[in-house]
C-alpha positions, 0 to 999 in steps of 0.5 A: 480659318481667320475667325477661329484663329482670331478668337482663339488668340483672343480668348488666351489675351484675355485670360492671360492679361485680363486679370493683369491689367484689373488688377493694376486698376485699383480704382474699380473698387471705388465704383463696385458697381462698374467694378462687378460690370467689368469682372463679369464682362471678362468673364463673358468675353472669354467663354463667348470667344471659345464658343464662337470659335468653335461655331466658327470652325463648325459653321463657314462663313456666310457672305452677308445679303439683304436678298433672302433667296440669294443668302439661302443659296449662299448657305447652301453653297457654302456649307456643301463646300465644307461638308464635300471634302474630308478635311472640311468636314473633321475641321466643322466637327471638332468646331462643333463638338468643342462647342457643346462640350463647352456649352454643356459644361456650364450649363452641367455646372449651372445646374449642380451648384443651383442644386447644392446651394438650393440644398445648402440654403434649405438646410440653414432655413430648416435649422433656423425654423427650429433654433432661430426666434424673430427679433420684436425690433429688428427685421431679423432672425435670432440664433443662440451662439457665442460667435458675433455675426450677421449674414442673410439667405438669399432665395424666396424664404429670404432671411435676415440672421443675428447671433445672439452674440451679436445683438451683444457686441453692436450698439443700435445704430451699428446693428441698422448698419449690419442690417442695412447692408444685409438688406443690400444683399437681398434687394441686389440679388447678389447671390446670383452674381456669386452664383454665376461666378461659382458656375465658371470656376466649377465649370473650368476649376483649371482657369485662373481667370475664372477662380480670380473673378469668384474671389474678386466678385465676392469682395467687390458685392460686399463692398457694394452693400458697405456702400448702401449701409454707408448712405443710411448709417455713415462709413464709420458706424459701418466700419465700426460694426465690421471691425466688432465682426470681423474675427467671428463673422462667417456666414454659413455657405450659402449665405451672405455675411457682413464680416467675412475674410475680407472685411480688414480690406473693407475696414480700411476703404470705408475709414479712408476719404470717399472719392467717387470715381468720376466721369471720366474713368466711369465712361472707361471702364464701361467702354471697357466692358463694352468692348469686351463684350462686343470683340468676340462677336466682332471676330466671328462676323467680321469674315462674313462681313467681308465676304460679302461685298463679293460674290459668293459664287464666280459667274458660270461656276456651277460645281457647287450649285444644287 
C-alpha cells in the first residue's frame, strides 16, 4: 500500500501548494512558453498521480526481472496473492473502478467540449460566410460592427476576422501587429492548449487547481502571441493596438481574440522593459516540469523496483504456485 498512499499525498500537495507556489514565481510570465510547459505539467502531474494510484491499488507490485518466465510467474503469483482473499480482492476493485472512473471522465469531457467548440466555431464560419467579406490588403475577414475587435478561429476553415470598427481605430502598422499576433494563434494551435485545459475543469469543475490553470493558460497563450507580434511590429505598436481594443475586444467563444479581459495586465508587460528569463531560471522551471512529470511515475514503480532485488518467493514455499 506504499505506493497508493504516496501518490495520493502527492496528488493533495499538488493540488493544494502547486498554484501556491506558481503563483509567487512571477517571472514565468517572462517566458510564456516555459510558463504554459509548467501549467500543463502540474496539471498532468495530478491527474497521472490519482490514476496511478488507482492502478497501483488494482494491480500489486510486481518485482521487476530481466528473466521473461521468471517476471510472468512472479505476476502470476503476485496477483493470485491479492485476488485470494476478500480484502485483497475489495481493495484492487476500488483501485480499478476509481481509475476508469477517472479515465472515462476526461475522456467524456474531452469529447463534449471537441463537440460544443466544433458547434460553436461552425456557427461563427457560417455567420461569416454570410456577413463577412475578405479584406483586398489584409489576410482577413471583415465584419460589420460598431465594436473594435479582432480574434481568429481556429480549426481546419481557419479565419482571420476584423471588425469594420477596427479597421477604424488601427492604423496600418497597429493592424500588421493584431494580425500577426492572430496568426501566432493559429500557427501555435493555441486553441488546443485552451482545449486541454477546458477539458480538466469541466472534468473536475470542484478542483481549483484545474479552474486556476484554465485562466492561467489562457492569458499566458496571449501572451505568447503578443511576443510573436512584438518581434514583427514592436512592443509599443502592439501594446498600442491592445489599449485601442481592450474596451470592445471580445472574441466570440470559440475564438481567439487580441483584446480580451486580460489585455490591461498585458498592456503593462509590453510597455515595461524586456528582460528575458535567463538561463538559469530557464534550466529551473524546465527541471520543474520534469519533475513533475516524472514523480508519479516514480511512485508507482518505486515498490516494484524494490521488490525486486528479493525474491518473489521464499524457497519451498509452494502455497501460491500454480
Amino acid at each position: 500500500m506504499t505506493a497508493p498512499a504516496a501518490l495520493i499525498l502527492y496528488a493533495a500537495l499538488v493540488a493544494g501548494l502547486g498554484p501556491m507556489i506558481l503563483r509567487r514565481i512571477p517571472w514565468l510570465e517572462r517566458s510564456p512558453r516555459l510558463g504554459i510547459a509548467v501549467w500543463q505539467a502540474l496539471s498532468l502531474s495530478l491527474v497521472s498521480a490519482v490514476v496511478f494510484a488507482g492502478l497501483s491499488l488494482a494491480i500489486p507490485a510486481i518485482p521487476w526481472t530481466t528473466n521473461l518466465a521468471e517476471f510472468i510467474r512472479a505476476c502470476a503469483m503476485t496477483l493470485l496473492a491479492q485476488y485470494s482473499t476478500p480484502g485483497g480482492a475489495a481493495v484492487s476493485a476500488t483501485g480499478a473502478v476509481a481509475t476508469l472512473a477517472v479515465l472515462g471522465r476526461v475522456c467524456y469531457s474531452l469529447i463534449a467540449v471537441r463537440v460544443r467548440l466544433s458547434r460553436d466555431r461552425q456557427t461563427q464560419l457560417d455567420a461569416l460566410a454570410v456577413l463577412g467579406e475578405r479584406h483586398r490588403d489584409y489576410d482577413a475577414f471583415v465584419i460589420e460592427h460598431a465594436s473594435a475587435a479582432a480574434y481568429c478561429l481556429p480549426g481546419r476553415q481557419h479565419r482571420v476576422v476584423l471588425t469594420s470598427a477596427a479597421l477604424t481605430a488601427l492604423d496600418h502598422n497597429q493592424l500588421i501587429a493584431v494580425l500577426a499576433h492572430e496568426q501566432a494563434h493559429l500557427r501555435g494551435r493555441h486553441h488546443l492548449i485552451l482545449a486541454a485545459a477546458e477539458t480538466l475543469h469541466c472534468a473536475f469543475p470542484r478542483i481549483a487547481v484545474f479552474r486556476e490553470a484554465r485562466g492561467t493558460l489562457g492569458r499566458l497563450v496571449e501572451m505568447l502571441a503578443d511576443d510573436d507580434a512584438a518581434r514583427r511590429s514592436g512592443r509599443t505598436t502592439v501594446a498600442t493596438a491592445l489599449v485601442r481594443l481592450a474596451e470592445h475586444g471580445l472574441a466570440p467563444a470559440p475564438a481567439l481574440g487580441a483584446g480580451g479581459e486580460s489585455a490591461v495586465l498585458r498592456v503593462r508587460r509590453l510597455v515595461a522593459p524586456h528582460r528575458p528569463l535567463g538561463a538559469a531560471r530557464t534550466v529551473i522551471a524546465a527541471a520543474g516540469a520534469g519533475v513533475l512529470l516524472a514523480l508519479p511515475l516514480f511512485f508507482a514503480l518505486a515498490p516494484a523496483t524494490a521488490a525486486g532485488t528479493m525474491p518473489p518467493c521464499p524457497p519451498g514455499d509452494t502455497s501460491l504456485t500454480m
